[in-house]
N, C-alpha and C positions, 0 to 999 in steps of 0.2 A: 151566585157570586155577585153581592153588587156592590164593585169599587168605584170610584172613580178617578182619572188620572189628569192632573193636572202638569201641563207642561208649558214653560215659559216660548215667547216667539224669538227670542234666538238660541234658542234650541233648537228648535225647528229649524232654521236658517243654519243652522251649524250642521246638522245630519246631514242637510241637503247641500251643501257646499263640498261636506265629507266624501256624499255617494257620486256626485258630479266628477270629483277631481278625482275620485277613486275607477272612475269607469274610463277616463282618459289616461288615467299610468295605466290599468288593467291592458285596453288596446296598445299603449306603447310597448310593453312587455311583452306580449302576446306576437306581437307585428316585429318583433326584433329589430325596434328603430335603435335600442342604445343600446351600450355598450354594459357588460356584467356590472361593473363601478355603477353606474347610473341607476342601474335598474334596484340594486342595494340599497344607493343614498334616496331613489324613490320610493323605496318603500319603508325606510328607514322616517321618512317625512311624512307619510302614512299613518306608520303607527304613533310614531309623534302627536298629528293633527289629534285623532282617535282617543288616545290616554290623557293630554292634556282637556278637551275638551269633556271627559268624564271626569274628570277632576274638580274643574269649575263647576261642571253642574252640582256633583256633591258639595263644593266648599256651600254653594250659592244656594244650595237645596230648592236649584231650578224643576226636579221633578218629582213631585210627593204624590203618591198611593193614598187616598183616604177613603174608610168607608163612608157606603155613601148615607144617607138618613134622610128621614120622611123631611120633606121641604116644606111640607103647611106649619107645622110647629113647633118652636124649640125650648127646650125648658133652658135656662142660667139662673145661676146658685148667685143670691145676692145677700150677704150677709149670714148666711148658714139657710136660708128660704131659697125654694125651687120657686121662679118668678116662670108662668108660661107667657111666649110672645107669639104675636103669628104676624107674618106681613099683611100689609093694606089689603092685596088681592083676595084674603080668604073674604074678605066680607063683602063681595060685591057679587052678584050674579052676574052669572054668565052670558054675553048678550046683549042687555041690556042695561049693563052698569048702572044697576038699581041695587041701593047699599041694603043690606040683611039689617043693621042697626036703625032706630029710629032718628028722623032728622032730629036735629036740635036745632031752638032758636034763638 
C-alpha cells in the first residue's frame, strides 16, 4: 500500500483544538459539574465544532490521498510527447557532490 497523505497545518490545529476541548466537556460531564441542559448544549457544540470543521476540509480539499510514485522521475505529456524530467539531485553523487554529467565551459 504506498499512499501518501497529505494534510494541511490547520487541520492539524483543528483535531487538536477538537480533542483538547473534547476531553474537558468529556471530564465536565463525567464529574456532573452541569446541569442536563448544559451537558446537551455541550455536546450539541461538539458535534457542531466536528461536522463544520469536515466540511471545510472537504469544500478546501485540505486532505487529499494520493499514490505515491517513484520520486527520481517524472514523465509530462508536452504536446502529445512524454517529455522525461528528473531533479538536480539524480545527477550528483552521493557524498561528494561530484556531478555524473560532464562539466561544461
Amino acid at each position: 500500500m504506498n499512499f501518501h497523505l497529505h494534510v494541511r497545518r490547520w487541520v492539524k490545529w483543528w483535531i487538536f483544538v477538537g480533542v483538547v476541548c473534547g476531553a474537558i466537556a468529556l471530564v465536565n460531564i463525567v464529574g456532573h459539574h452541569l446541569t442536563p441542559t448544559q451537558d446537551k448544549i455541550l455536546l450539541l457544540v461538539g458535534a457542531a465544532h466536528w461536522l463544520l470543521g469536515g466540511l471545510v476540509c472537504w469544500a478546501f480539499e485540505s486532505i487529499r490521498v494520493t499514490a505515491r510514485r517513484d520520486q527520481s522521475a517524472s514523465m509530462v505529456k508536452a504536446g502529445g510527447l512524454e517529455i522525461e524530467s528528473h531533479p538536480a539531485s539524480d545527477f550528483l553523487l552521493p557524498g561528494g557532490r561530484r556531478s555524473l554529467l560532464p562539466w561544461r565551459h
